[in-house]
N, C-alpha and C positions, 0 to 999 in steps of 0.2 A: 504494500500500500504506500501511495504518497502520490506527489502531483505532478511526476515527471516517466518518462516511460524510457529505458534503457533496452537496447539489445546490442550484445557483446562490448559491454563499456562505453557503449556510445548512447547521448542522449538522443531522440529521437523527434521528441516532442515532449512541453509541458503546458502544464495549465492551474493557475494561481488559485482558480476560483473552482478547480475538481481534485477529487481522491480517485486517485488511478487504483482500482481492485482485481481488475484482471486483466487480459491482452493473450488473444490467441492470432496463431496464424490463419491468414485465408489460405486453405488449400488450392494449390498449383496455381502461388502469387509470389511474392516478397514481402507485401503489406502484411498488416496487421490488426485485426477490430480489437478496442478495447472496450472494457465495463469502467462506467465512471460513477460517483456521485458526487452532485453539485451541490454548491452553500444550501439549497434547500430540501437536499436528503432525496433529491430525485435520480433513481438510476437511469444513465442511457449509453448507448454505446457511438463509438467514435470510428476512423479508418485514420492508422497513421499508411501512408499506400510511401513503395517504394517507387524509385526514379523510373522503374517498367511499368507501374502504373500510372503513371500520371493523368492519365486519361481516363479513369477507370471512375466510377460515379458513384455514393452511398449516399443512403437518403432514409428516413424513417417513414413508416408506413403508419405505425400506430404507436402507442407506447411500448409496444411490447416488441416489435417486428420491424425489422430495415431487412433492405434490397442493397448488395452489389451488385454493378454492372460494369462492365468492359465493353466497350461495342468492338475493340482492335482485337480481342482473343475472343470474344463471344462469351467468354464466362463470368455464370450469375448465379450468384449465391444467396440462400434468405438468411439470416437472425434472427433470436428470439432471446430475449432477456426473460428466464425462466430461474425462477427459485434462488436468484440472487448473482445468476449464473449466466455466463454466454452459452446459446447452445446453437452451434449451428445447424440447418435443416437441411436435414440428407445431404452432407457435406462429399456424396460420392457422385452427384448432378452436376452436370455444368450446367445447363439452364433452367434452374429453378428458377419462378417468375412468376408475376403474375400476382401477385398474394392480394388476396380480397377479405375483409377482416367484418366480422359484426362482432355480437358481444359475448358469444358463448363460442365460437369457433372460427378457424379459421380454414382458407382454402386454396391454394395457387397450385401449379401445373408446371410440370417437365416436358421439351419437346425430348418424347422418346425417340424416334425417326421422322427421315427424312429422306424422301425419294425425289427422284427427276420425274416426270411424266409429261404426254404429251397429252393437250386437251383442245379441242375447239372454240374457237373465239367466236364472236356475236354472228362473224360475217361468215364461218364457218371454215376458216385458215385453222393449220393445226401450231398450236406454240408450245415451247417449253416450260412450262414452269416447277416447281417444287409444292412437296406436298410433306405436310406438317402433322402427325402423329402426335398428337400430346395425351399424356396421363395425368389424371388427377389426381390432388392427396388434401384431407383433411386432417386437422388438429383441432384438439378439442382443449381449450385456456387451461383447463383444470389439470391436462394431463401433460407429459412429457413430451412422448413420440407422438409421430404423424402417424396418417393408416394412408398409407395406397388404396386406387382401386384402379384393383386389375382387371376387370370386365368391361370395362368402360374405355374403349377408347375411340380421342375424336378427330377428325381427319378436316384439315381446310390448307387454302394455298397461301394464306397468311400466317406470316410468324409469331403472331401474338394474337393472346384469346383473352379477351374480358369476362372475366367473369362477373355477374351483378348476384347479390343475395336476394331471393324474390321475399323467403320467410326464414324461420326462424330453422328449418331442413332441409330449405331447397335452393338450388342456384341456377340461373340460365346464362347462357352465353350465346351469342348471335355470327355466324358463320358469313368469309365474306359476301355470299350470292344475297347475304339480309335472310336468311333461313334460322328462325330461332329455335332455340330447344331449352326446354328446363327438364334439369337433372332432382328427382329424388334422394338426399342423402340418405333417409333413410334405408330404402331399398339394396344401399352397396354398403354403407359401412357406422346398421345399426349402434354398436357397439358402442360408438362415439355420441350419440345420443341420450 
């Protein structure tokens, strides 16, 4: 503990008005997230990022949950300030994202695959583009782990899915052709409920 963060005798960064408590590494980075608390006893966490990241983006989602992003390596990582603790989410992803947060759970998506394919355009030319396999995982605040769900999986040619929470079990998300769908959570991963 204390308000300066050191790796191999070097200072790295400090800050006058926080208590440095933790700092792990982002895997397959140089940086660094830390766990802080500020003069008013509030925990949050930090990126001291290395000279390779410079570019590399973290940002807080809720109190409890930050995003990194890299757009030059493509890897994205979530956080969760859980039990006092850093805890990274499924720190074995590179593109965890997404994260959609209400009050009793949370939600974001991994692109699991990613294909080339060829499709039809309005005018009925064939083009190239990619196609985007993403999987779902819930977190439930109360608990530690995420849950997968492995049945569920959703296919579009854009790289990012919004998720919206419709209620207090369910979430939809809208595909580019404007084709909506809402997902049941109950249905895949009672447990969490």
């Amino acid at each position: 503990m204390g308000n300066g963060i050191y790796l191999e005798k070097k200072l790295l960064d400090s800050h006058s008005q926080r208590v440095i408590l933790k700092i792990v590494n982002i895997k397959s980075t140089e940086s660094h997230v830390y766990l802080f608390r500020d003069q008013n006893g509030v925990l949050g966490l930090n990126i001291v990022k290395a000279e390779a990241d410079r570019d590399a983006r973290f940002w807080q989602i809720d109190p409890e949950f930050y995003q990194y992003s890299n757009n030059i390596t493509g890897l994205k990582r979530i956080f969760r300030i859980f039990q006092n603790n850093i805890q990274p989410i499924l720190p074995y992803l590179r593109t965890g994202s997404g994260v959609t947060s209400a009050a009793t759970h949370v939600i974001f998506y991994h692109i699991a695959d990613s294909k080339e394919v060829i499709r039809l355009n309005a005018s009925g030319q064939e083009i190239k583009t990619r196609l985007y396999t993403f999987r779902l995982h819930v977190i439930n605040r109360k608990l530690g782990d995420s849950k997968s769900i492995e049945n569920l999986l959703i296919q579009d040619v854009n790289y990012r899915l919004k998720l919206v929470w419709e209620d207090e079990n369910s979430v939809s998300y809208k595909l580019s052709n404007g084709e909506k769908y809402t997902v049941d959570l109950l249905k895949y991963v009672p447990e969490l409920f």
